[in-house]
N, CA, C and O atoms as a CHARMM CRD file, in Angstrom:
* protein
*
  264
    1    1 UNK  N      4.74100  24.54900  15.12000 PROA 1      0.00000
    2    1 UNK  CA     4.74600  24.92600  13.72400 PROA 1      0.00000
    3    1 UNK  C      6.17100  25.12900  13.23300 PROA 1      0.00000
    4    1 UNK  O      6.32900  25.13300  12.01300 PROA 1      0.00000
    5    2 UNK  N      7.06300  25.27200  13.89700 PROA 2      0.00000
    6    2 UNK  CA     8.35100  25.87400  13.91800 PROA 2      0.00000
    7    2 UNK  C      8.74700  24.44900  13.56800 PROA 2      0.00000
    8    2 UNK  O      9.20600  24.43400  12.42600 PROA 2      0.00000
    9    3 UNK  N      8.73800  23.28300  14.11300 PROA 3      0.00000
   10    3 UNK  CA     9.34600  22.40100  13.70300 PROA 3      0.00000
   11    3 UNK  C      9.09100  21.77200  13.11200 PROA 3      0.00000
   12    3 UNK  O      9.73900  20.72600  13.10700 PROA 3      0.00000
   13    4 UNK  N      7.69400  21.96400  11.95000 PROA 4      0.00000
   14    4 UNK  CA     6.94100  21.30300  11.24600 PROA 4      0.00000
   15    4 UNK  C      7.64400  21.93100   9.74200 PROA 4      0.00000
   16    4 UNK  O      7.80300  21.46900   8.61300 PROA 4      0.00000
   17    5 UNK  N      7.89200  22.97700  10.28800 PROA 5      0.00000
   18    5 UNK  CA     8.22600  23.81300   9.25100 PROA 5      0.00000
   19    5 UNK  C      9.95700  23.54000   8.79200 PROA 5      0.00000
   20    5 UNK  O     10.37000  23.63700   7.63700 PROA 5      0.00000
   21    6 UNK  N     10.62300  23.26000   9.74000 PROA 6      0.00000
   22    6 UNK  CA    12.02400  23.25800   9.56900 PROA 6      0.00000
   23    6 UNK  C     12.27000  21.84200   8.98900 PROA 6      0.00000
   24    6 UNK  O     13.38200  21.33200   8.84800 PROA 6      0.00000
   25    7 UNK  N     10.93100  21.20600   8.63200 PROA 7      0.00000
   26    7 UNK  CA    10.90800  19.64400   8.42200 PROA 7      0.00000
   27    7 UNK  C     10.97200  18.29300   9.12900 PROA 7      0.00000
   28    7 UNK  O     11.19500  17.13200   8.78600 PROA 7      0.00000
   29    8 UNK  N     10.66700  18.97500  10.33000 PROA 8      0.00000
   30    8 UNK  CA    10.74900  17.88100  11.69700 PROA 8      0.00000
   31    8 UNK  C      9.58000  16.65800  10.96000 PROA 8      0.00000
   32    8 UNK  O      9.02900  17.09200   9.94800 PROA 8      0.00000
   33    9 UNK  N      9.34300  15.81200  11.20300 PROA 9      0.00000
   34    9 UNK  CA     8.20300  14.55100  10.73000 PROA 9      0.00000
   35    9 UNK  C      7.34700  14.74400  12.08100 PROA 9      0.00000
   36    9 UNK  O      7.80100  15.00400  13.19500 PROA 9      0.00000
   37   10 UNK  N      6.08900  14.56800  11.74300 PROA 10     0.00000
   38   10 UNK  CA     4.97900  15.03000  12.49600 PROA 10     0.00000
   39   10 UNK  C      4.75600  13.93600  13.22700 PROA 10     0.00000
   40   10 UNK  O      3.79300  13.97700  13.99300 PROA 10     0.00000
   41   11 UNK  N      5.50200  12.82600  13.17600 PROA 11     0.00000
   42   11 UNK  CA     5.84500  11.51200  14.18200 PROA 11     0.00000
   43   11 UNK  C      6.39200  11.61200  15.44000 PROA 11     0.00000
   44   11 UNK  O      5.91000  11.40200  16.55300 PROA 11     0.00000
   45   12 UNK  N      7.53300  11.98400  15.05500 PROA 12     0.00000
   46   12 UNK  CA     8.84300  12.93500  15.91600 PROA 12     0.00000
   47   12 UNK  C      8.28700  14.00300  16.76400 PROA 12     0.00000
   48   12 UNK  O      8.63800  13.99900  17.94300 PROA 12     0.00000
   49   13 UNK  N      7.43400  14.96800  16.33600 PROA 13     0.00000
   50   13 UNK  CA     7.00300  16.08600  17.64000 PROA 13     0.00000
   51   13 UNK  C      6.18900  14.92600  18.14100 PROA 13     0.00000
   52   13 UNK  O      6.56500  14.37900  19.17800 PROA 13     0.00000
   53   14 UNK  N      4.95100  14.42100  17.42400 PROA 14     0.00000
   54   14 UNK  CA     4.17600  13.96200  18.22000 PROA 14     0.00000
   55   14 UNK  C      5.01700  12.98800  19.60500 PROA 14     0.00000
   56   14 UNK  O      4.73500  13.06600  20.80100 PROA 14     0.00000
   57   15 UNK  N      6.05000  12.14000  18.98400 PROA 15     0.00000
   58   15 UNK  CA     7.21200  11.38200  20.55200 PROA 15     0.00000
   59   15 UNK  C      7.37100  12.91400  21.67000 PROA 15     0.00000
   60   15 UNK  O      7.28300  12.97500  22.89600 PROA 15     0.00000
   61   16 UNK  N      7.59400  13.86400  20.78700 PROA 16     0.00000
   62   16 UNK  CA     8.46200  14.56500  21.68200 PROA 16     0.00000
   63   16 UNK  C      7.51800  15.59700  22.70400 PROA 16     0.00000
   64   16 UNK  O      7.85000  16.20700  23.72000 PROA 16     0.00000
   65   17 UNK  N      5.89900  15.49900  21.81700 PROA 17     0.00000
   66   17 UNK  CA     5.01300  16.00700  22.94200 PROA 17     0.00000
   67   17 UNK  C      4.70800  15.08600  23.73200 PROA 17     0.00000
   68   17 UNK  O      3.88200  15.34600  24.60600 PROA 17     0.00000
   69   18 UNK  N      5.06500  14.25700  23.68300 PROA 18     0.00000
   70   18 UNK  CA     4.27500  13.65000  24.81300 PROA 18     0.00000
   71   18 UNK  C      3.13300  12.63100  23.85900 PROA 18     0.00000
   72   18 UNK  O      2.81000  11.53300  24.31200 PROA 18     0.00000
   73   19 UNK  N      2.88000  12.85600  23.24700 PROA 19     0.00000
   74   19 UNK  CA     1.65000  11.82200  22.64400 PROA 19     0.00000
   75   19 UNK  C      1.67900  10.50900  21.82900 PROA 19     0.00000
   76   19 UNK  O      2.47700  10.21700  20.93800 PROA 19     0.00000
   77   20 UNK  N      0.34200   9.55500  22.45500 PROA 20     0.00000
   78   20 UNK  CA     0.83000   8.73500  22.20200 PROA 20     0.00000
   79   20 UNK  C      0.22900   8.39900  20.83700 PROA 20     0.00000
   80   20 UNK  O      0.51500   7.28400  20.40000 PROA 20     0.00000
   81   21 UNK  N     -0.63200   9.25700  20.02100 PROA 21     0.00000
   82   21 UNK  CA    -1.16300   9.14100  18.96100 PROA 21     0.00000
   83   21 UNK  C     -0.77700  10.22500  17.90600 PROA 21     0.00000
   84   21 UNK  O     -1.25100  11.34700  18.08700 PROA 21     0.00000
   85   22 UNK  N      0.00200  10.02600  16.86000 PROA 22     0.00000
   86   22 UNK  CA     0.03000  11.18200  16.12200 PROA 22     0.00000
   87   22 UNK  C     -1.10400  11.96600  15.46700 PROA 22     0.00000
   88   22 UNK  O     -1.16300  13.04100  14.87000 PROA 22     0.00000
   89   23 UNK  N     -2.17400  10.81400  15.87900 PROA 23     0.00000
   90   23 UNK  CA    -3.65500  12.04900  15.03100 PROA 23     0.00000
   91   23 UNK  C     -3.51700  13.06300  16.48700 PROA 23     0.00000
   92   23 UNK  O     -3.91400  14.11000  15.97600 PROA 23     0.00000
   93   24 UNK  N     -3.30500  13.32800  17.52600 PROA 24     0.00000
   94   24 UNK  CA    -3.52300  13.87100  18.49900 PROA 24     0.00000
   95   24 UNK  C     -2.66400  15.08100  18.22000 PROA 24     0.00000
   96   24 UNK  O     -3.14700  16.20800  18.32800 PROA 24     0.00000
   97   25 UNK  N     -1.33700  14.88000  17.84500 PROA 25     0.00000
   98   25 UNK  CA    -0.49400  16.14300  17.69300 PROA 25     0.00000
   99   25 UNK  C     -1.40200  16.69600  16.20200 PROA 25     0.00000
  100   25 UNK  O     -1.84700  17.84100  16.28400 PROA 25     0.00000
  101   26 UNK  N     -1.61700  16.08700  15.16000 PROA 26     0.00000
  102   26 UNK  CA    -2.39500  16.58600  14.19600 PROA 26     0.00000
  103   26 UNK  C     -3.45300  17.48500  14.35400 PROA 26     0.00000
  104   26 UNK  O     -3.66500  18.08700  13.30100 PROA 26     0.00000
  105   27 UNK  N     -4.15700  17.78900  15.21900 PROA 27     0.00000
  106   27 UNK  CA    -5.17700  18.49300  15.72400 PROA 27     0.00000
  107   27 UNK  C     -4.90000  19.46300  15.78000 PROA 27     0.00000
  108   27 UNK  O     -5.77500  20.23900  15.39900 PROA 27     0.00000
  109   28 UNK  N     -3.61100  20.08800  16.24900 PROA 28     0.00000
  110   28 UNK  CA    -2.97900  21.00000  17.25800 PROA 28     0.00000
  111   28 UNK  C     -1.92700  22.10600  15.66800 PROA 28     0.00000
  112   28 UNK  O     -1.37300  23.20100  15.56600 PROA 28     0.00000
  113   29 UNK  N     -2.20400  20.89800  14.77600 PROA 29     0.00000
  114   29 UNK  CA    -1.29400  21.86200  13.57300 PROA 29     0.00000
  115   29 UNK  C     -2.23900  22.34900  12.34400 PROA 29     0.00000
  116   29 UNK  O     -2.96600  21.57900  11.71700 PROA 29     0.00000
  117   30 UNK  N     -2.13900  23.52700  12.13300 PROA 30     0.00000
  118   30 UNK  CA    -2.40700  23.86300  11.29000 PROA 30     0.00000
  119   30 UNK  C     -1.32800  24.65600  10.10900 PROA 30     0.00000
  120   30 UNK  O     -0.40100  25.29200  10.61000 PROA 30     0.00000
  121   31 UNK  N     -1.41900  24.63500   8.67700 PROA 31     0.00000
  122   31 UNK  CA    -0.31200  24.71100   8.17700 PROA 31     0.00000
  123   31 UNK  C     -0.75800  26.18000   7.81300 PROA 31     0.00000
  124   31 UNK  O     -1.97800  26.34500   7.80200 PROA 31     0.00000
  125   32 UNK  N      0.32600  27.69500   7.40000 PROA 32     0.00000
  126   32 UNK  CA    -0.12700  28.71200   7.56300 PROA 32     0.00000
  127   32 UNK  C      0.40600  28.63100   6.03000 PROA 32     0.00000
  128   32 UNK  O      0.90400  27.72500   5.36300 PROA 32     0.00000
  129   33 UNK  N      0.10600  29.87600   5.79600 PROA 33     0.00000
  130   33 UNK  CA     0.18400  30.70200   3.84900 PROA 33     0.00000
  131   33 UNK  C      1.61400  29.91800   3.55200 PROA 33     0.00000
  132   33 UNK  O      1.59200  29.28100   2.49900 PROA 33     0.00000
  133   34 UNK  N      2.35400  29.88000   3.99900 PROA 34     0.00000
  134   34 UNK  CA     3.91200  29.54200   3.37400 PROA 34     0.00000
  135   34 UNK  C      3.41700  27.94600   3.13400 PROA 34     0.00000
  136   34 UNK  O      3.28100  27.57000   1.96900 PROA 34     0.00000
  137   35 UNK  N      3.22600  27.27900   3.92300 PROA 35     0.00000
  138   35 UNK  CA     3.50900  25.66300   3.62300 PROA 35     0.00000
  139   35 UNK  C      2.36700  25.37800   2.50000 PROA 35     0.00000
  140   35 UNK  O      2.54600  24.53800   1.61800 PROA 35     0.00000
  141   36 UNK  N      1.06700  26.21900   2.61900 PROA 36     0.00000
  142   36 UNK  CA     0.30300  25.66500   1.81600 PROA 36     0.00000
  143   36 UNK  C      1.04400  26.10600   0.36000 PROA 36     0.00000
  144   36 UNK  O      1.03700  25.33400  -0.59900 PROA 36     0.00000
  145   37 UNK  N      1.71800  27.51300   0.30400 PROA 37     0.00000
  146   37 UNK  CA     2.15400  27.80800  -0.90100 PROA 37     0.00000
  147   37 UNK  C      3.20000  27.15600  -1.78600 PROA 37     0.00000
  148   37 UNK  O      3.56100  27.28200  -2.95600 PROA 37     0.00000
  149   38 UNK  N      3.67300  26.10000  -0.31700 PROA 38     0.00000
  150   38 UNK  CA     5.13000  25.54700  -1.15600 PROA 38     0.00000
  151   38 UNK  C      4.46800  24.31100  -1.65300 PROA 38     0.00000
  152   38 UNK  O      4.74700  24.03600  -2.82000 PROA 38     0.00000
  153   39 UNK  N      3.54300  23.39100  -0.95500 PROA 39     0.00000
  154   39 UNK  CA     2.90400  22.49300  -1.15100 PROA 39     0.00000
  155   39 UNK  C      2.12200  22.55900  -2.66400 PROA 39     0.00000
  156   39 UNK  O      2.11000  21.63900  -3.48100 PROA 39     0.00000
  157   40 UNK  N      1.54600  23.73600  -2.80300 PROA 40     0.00000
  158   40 UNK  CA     0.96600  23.82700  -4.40100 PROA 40     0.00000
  159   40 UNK  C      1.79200  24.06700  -5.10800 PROA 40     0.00000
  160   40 UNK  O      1.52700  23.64100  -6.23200 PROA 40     0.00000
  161   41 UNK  N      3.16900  24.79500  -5.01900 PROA 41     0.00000
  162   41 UNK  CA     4.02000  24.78100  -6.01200 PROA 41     0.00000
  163   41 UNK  C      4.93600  23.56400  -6.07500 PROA 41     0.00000
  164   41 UNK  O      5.93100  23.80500  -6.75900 PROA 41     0.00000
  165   42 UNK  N      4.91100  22.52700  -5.65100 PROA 42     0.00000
  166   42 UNK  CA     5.26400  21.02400  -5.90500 PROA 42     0.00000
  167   42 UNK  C      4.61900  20.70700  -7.15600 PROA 42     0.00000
  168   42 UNK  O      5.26500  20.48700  -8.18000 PROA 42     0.00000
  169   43 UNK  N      2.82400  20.66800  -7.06900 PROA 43     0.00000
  170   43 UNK  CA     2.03700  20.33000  -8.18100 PROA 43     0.00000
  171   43 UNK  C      2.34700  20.48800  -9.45900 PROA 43     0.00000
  172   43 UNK  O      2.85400  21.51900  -9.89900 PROA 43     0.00000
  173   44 UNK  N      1.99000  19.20800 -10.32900 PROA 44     0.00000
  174   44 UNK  CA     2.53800  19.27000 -12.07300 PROA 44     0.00000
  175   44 UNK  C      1.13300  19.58800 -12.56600 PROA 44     0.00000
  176   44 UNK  O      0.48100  19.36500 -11.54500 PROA 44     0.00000
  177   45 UNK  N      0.29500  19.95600 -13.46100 PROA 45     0.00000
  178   45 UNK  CA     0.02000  19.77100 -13.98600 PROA 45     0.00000
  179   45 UNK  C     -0.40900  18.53100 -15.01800 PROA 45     0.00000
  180   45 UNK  O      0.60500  18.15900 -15.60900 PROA 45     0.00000
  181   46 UNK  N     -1.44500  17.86400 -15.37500 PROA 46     0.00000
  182   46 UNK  CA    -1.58800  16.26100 -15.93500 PROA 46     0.00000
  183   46 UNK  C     -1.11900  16.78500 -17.17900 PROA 46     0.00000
  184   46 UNK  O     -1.26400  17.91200 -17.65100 PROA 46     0.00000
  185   47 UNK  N     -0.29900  15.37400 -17.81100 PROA 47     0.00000
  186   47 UNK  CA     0.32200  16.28600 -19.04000 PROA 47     0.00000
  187   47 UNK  C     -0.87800  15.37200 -20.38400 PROA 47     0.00000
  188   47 UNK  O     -0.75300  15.48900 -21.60300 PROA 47     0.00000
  189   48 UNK  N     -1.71400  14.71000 -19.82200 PROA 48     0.00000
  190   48 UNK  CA    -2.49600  14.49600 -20.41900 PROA 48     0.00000
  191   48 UNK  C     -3.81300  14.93200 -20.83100 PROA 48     0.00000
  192   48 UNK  O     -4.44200  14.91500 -19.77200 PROA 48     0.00000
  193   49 UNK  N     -4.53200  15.28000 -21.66400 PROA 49     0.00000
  194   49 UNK  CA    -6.43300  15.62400 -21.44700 PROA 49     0.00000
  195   49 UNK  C     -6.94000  14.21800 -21.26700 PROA 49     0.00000
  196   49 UNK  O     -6.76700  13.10700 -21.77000 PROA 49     0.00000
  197   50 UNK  N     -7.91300  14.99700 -19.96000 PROA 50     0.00000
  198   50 UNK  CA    -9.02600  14.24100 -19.86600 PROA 50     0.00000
  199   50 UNK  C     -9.85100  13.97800 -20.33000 PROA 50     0.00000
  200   50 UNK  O    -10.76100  14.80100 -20.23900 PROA 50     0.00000
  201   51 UNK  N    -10.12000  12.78700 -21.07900 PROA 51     0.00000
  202   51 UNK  CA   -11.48500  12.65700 -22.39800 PROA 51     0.00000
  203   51 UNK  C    -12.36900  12.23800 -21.98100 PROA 51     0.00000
  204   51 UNK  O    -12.23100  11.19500 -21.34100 PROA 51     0.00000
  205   52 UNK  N    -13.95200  12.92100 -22.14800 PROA 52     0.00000
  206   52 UNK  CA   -15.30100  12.15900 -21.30900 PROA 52     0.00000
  207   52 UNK  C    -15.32200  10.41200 -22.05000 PROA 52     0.00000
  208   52 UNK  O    -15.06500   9.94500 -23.15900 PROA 52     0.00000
  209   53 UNK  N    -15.72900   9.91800 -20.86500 PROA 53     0.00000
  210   53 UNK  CA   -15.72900   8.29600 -21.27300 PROA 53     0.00000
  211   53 UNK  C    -17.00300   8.46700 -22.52800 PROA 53     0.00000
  212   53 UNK  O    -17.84000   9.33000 -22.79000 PROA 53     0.00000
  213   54 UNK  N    -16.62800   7.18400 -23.08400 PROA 54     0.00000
  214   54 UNK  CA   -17.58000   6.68300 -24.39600 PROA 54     0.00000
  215   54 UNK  C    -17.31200   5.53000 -24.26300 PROA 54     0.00000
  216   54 UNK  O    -16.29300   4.88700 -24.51100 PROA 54     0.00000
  217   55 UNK  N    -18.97100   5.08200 -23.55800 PROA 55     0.00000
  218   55 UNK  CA   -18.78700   3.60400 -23.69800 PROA 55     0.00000
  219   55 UNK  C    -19.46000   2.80600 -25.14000 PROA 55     0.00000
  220   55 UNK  O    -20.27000   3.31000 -25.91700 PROA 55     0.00000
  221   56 UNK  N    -18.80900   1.31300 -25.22700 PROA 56     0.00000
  222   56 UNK  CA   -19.01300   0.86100 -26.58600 PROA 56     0.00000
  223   56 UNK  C    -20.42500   0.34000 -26.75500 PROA 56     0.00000
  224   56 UNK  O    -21.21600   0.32100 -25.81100 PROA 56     0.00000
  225   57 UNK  N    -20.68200  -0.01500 -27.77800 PROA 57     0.00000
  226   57 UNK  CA   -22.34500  -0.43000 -27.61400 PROA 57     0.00000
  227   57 UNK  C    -22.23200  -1.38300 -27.33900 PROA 57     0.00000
  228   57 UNK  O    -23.32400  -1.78600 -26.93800 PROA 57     0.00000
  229   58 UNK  N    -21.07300  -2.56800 -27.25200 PROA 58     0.00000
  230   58 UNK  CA   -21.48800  -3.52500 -26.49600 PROA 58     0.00000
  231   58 UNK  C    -21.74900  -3.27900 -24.83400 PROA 58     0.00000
  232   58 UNK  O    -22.18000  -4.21600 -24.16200 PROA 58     0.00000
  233   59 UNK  N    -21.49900  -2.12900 -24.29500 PROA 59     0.00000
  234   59 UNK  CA   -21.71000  -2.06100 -22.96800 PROA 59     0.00000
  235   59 UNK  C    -22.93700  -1.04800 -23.05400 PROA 59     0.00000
  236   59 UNK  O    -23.47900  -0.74000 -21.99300 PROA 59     0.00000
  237   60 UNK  N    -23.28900  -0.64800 -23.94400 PROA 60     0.00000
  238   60 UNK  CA   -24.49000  -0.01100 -24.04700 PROA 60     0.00000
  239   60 UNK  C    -25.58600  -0.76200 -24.26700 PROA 60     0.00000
  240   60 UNK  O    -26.66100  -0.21600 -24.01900 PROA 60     0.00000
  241   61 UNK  N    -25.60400  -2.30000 -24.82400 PROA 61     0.00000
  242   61 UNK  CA   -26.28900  -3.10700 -25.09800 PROA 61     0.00000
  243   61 UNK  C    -26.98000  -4.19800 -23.56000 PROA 61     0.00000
  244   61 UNK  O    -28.08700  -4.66000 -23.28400 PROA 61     0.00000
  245   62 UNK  N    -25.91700  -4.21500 -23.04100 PROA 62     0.00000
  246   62 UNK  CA   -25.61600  -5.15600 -21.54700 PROA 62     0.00000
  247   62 UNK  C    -26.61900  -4.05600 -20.76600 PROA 62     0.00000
  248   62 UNK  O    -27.51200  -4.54100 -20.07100 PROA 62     0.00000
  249   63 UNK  N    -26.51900  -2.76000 -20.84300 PROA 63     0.00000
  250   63 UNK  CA   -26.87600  -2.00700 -19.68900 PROA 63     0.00000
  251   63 UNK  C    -27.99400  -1.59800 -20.24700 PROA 63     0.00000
  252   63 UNK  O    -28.64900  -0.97700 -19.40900 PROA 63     0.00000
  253   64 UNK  N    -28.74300  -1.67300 -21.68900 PROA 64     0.00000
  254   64 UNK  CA   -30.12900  -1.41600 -21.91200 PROA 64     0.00000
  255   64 UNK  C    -30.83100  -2.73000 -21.16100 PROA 64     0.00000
  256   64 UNK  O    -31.94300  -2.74600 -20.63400 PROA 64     0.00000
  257   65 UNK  N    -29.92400  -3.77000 -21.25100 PROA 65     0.00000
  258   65 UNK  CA   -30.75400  -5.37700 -21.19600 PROA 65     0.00000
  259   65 UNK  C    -30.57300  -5.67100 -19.65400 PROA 65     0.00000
  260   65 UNK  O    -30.64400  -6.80700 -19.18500 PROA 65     0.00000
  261   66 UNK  N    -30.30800  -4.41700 -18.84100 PROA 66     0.00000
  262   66 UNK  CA   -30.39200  -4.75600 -17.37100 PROA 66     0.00000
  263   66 UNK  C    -31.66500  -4.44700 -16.44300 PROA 66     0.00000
  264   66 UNK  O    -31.65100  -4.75600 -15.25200 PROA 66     0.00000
């Protein structure tokens, strides 16, 4: 965790444990309160609204006639 944390690449421990699969070192990490906290404070916000779809009646027409 120590070197996951200091920014080591989870490639790199996995060479340096010994393994030959990085899903294998993945198993073995779990990320604690700090990384998840820095990880959500990366996040933007969409600077857009999301508008419910409205489809046109020509696709309302196609999908009555299916």
């Amino acid at each position: 965790m120590h070197l996951l944390q200091a920014g080591v690449d989870l490639t790199v421990i996995a060479l340096w444990l010994g393994h030959e699969n990085p899903a294998t070192t993945h198993m073995y990490i779990e990320a604690d309160l700090a990384m998840k906290e820095s990880a959500l404070s990366t996040l933007q916000l969409p600077h857009s609204r999301q508008r419910r779809y409205r489809p046109t009646d020509r696709v309302l027409q196609f999908l009555e006639g299916l």
